[in-house]
N, C-alpha and C positions, 0 to 999 in steps of 0.2 A: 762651106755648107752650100748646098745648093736649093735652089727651086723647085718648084713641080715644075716648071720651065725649063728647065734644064740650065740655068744659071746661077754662075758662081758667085758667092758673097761669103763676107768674112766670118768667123764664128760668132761673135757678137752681134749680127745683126736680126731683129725681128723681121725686118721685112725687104726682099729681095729689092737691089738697089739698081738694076734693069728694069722690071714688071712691075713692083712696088707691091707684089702679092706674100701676104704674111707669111713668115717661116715658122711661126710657132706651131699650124696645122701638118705640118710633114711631121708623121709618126716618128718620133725618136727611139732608137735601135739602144739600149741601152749596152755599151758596151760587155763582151763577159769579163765578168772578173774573176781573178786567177783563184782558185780553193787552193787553200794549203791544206794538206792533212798533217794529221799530229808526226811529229818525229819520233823514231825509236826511243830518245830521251823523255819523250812524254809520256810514252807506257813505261819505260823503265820508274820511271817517278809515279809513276800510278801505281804499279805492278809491285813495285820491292814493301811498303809500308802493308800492302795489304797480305802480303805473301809471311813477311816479319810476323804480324800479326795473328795468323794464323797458326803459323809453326808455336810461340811463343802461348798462347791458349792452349796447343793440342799439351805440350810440355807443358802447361800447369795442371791440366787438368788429370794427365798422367802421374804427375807427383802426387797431386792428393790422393788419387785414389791407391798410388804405390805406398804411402806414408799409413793410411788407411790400412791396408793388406798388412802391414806392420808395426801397426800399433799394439797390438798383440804379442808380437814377438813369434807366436808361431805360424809356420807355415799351414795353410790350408788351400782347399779347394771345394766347389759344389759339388753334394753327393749327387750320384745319378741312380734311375731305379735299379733295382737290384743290390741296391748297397746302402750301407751305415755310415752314420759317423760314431768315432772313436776319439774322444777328447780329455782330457784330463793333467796331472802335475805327475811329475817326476823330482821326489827330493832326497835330500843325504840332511843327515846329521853334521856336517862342519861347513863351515860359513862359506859363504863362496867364494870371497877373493885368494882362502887357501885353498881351497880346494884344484887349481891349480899344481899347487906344491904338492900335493901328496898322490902319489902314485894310483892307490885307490879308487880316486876321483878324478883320474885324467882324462878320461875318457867321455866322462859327462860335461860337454858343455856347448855351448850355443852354437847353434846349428848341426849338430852332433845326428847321424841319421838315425830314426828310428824304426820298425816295420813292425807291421803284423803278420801272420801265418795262419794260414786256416787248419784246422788242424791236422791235414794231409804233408804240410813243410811248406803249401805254396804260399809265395809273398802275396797276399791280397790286400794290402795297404800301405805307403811309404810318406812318410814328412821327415821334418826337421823340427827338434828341439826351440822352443824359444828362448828369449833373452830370459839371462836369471833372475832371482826375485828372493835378496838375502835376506830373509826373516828374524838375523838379529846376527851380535856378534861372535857369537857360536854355533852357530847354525839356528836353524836346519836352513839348509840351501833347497829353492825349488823351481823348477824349469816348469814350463807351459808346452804342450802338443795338442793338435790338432788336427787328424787323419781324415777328412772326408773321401767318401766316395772308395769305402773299406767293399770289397765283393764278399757277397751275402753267400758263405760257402758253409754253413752246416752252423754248431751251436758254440764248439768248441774253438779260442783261439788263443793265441800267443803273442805277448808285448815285447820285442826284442830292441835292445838297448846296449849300444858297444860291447863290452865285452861280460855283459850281466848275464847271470840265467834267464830266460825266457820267462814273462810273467805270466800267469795262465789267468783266463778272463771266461765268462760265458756272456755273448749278445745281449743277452736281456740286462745284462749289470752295464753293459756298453753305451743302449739307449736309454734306460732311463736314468743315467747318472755317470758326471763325471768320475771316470776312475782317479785315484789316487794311488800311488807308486813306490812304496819306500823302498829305497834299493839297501839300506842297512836292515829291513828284515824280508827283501823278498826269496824266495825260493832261488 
């Protein structure tokens, strides 16, 4: 270390050992010292728990609201203007686990498409069938549909279902009341 004098002395010394002039008065330069910055390892270890986390919330929150959408069993969606909803059951007379078996009834069942028609032929509304709903051990069998966002195209429309006749409906029976469906007496 040296002096204001320009004399050398050891690093322990307070006071120069030629002049006798104190060393503690010489501004001390504090050395820099080295900055590390964080390593890629240290974002990777920041980065993945918070990244996990995120993914793993959007995917719960997804489920519920996917679980939600189908609790119901029927598909839907929001009506938009110019359009109705159309909801209501779809049933048969024989139980549902045979209803499988019998040729009759093959065609009805869960997720089965179903449309609407304005009364011109155009499709103005499509879903799918919901899960079934066996009402005892002989029947009746009864499905759940729910058509939103049906286009609002005159008074007269049509319920079409695999290979059934077309049910015939008027709007006003549409909105204020669930339709109900029997396919052993409809048209």
């Amino acid at each position: 270390m040296q002096c204001p004098n320009s004399h050398q002395n050891p690093a322990t010394a307070k006071f120069c050992v030629e002049c006798g002039c104190p060393l503690s008065q010489i501004p001390f330069a504090p050395q820099a010292s080295a900055r590390t910055r964080p390593s890629g390892s240290f974002w990777v270890g920041l980065l993945v728990p918070i990244v996990v986390a995120l993914v793993v919330g959007a995917g719960g929150i997804w489920l519920v609201l996917r679980d939600d959408d189908q609790s119901s069993g029927a598909s839907r969606a929001e009506p938009t203007v110019g359009s109705f909803l159309v909801a209501g059951t779809v049933q048969f007379d024989a139980a549902c686990d045979s209803a499988h078996s019998e040729t009759y009834y093959d065609d009805i069942t869960e997720g089965a498409q179903v449309t609407v028609e304005s009364a011109t032929g155009e499709v103005v509304g499509l879903a799918t069938l919901g899960k079934p709903n066996d009402l005892g051990d002989s029947g009746p069998c009864e499905f759940t549909f729910s058509i939103a966002g049906v286009k609002d195209d005159g008074d007269i429309y049509s319920f079409n279902l695999g290979r059934r006749p077309p049910y015939q409906f008027n709007k006003s029976d549409a909105e204020s009341l669930a339709l109900s469906i029997d396919i052993d007496s409809a048209n």
